[in-house]
C-alpha positions as CSV (number, residue, x, y, z in Angstrom):
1,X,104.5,-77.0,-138.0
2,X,106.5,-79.8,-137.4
3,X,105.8,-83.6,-139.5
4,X,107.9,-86.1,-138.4
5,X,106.7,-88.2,-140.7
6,X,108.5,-86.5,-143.7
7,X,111.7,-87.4,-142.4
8,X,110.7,-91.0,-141.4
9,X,109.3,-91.4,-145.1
10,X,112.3,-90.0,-146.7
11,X,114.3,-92.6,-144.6
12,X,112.3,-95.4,-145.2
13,X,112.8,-95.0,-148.8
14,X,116.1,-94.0,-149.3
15,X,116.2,-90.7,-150.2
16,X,118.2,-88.2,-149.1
17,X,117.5,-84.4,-148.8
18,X,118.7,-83.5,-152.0
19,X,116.6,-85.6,-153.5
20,X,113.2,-84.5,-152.0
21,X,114.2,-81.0,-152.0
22,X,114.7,-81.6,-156.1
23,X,111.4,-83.2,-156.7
24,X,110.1,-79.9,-154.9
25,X,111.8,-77.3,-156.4
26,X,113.9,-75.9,-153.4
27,X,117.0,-76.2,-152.1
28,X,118.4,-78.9,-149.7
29,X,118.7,-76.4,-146.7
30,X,115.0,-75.6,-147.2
31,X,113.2,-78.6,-147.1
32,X,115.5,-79.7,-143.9
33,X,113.7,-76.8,-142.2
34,X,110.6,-78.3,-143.1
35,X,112.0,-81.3,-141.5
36,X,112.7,-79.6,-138.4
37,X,109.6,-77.9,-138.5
38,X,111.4,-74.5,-138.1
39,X,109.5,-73.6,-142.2
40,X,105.9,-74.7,-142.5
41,X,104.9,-76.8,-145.2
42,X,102.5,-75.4,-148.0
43,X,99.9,-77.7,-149.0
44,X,101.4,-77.9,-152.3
45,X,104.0,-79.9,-151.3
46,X,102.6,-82.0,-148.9
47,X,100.0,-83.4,-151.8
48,X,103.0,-83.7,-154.0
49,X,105.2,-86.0,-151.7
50,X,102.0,-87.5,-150.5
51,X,101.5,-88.8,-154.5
52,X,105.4,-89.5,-154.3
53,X,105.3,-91.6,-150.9
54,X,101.5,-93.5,-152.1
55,X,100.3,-92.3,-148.5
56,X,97.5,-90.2,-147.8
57,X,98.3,-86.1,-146.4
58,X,96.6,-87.5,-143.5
59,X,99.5,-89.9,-142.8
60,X,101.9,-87.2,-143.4
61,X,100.3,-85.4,-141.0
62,X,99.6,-87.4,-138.0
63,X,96.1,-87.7,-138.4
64,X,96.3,-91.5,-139.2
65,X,98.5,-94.2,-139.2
66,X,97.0,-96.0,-142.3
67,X,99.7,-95.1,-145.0
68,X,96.8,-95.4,-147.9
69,X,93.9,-94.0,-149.0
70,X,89.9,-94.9,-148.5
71,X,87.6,-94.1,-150.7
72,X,84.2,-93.7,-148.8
73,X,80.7,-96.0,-150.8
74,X,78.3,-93.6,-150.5
């Protein structure tokens, strides 16, 4: 599945590849095919860059376009 966000996050904040793929644990040629969208995600790592990035997975994803998190009042 493809996230364009990750790339756009990774831009906006000045990382390169290399880095990302090193605060995951893979190698650089890995997590650009989870750029591309040609290697799905795992949910592990999506939580872990969206901690990283201080957006929600929902941003990441495309379900939103509010970067943070909302905590519901119940």
């Amino acid at each position: 599945m493809y996230f364009k966000r990750l790339k756009d996050l990774r831009v906006d904040n000045d990382y390169l590849q290399k880095d990302i793929a090193k605060l995951l644990g893979i190698t650089q040629q890995y997590y650009s095919r989870y750029e591309l969208g040609h290697y799905t995600i795992p949910l592990e790592h999506v939580m872990k860059l969206a901690k990283f990035y201080n957006v929600s997975i929902d941003y990441i994803v495309g379900l939103t376009d509010e970067k943070g998190t909302k905590t519901r009042k119940k």
